[in-house]
N, C-alpha and C positions, 0 to 999 in steps of 0.2 A: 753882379756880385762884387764887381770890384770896386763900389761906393763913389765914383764917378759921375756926371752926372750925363746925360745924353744930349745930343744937338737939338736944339728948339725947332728945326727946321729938319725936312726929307735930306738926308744923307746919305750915302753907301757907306754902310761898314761892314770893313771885309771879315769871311767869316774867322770867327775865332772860340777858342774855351771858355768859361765861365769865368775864368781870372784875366780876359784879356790878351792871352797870349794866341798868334798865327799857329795854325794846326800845320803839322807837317807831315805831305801826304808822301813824302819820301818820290816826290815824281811818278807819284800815278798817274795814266793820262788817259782815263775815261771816269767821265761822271755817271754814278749812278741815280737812275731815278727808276720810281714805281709806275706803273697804272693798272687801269682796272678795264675789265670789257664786260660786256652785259650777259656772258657764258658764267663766270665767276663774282660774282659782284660783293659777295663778302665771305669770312673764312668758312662759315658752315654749309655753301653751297656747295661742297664737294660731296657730301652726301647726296646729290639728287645724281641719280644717275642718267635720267633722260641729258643732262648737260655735258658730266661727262663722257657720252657717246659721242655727243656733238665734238668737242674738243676734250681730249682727253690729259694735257699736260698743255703748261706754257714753259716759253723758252727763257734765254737769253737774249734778248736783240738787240742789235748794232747794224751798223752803216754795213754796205759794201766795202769801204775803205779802210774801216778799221777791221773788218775779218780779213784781209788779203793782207794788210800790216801785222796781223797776228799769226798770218798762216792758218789761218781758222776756216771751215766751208760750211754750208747749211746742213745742219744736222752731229754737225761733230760736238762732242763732248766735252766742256770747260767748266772749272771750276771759278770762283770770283772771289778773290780776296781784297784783303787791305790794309792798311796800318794797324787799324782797331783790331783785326781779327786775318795775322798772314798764317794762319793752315787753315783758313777755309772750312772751318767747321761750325757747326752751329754747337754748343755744348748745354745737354741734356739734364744735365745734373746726374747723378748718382754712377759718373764714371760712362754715360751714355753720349755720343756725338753722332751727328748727323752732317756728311759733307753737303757744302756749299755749291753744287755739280747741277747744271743741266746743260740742255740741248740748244747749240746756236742756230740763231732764225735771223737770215740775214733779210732785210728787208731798207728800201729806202725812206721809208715812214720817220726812221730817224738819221739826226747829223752826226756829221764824224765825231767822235770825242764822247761819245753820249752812250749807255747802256742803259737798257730797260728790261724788267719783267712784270708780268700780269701778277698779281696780287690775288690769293686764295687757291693758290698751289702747293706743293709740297709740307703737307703735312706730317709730323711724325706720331702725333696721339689721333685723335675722336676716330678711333677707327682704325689707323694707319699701321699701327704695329699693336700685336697677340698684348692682350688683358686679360685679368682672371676678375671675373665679377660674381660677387657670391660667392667664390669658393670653384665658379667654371671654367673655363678657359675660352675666351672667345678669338678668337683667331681674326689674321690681318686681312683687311680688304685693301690691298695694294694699288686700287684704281684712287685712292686717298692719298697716295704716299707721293706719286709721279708729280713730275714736273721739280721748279726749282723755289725754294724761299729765301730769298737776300739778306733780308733786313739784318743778317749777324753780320753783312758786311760794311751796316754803315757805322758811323763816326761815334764813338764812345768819348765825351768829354773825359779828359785824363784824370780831371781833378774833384768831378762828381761822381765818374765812375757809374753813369746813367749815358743815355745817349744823349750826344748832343743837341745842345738848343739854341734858339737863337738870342739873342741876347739884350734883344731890341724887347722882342713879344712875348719871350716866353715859353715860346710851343717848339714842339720835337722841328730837328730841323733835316725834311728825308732828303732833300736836292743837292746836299753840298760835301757828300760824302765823295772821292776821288777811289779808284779799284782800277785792278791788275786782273785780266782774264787770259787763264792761262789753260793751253790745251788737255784734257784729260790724259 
């Protein structure tokens, strides 16, 4: 967007906004990234409940090092914030908010500096909270709702006011968002 032109050649450029400008993560020092496991493998699979028996919530996860830096243990409560979004809510529309909260899984699978969670957790609609359909009231199946969704805490470009992208390719850019996880 800033009518520049790109290097002809493989480059590193570091991440930045739509105008060029260095984001500032205010010194956060854990990167957040997603994955996915073959228990959840896209948002509607929470509805099958043979899966979630099997796993019922995914976590927060991080190193040993960085939960013992946090004061943090397996199983405690934290929420994930960020520049883009520092009260940790996801907002709902119509004066509706859902905190940013789950359950830490300390695990060595990942390196210090780095947070992860499973993707197709924490939902707050298909199911998850009471709807009147028809005129009925259908009430919440809370095995929907568990577990944690991040994604309000990654990088909102400032100046599209969309999440950030990358500015080479185009596409959403989910690896280079920086977050603060702080104890419940």
């Amino acid at each position: 967007m800033t009518g520049q032109y790109l290097p002809g050649i493989a480059t590193w450029i570091p991440i930045q906004d739509s105008l060029g400008r260095p984001l500032d993560h205010r010194d956060a020092p854990l990167h957040l990234i997603t994955h996915r496991s073959m228990v959840q493998t896209k948002s509607r699979t929470i509805s099958n409940y043979w899966l979630t028996d099997i796993q019922p919530e995914n976590f927060i996860e991080m190193s040993l090092a960085d939960a013992r830096r946090l004061g943090l243990r397996d199983g405690d409560e934290a929420y994930v914030l960020s520049t883009s979004n520092p009260d940790a809510q996801w907002d709902l529309g119509h004066g509706q908010t859902r905190p940013l909260r789950g359950r830490v899984r300390i695990t060595s699978r990942i390196r210090p500096g780095v947070i992860s969670f499973e993707l197709g957790w924490g939902h707050w609609a298909y199911g998850a909270s009471p709807q009147v359909i028809d005129g009925q009231p259908a009430p919440a199946d809370f095995r929907r709702s568990r577990g944690i969704h991040a994604n309000a805490a990654m990088d909102v470009d400032p100046y599209l006011r969309s999440p950030l992208s990358d500015v080479v390719g185009g596409s959403v850019v989910f690896y280079d968002t920086k977050v603060y996880v702080v104890k419940a």
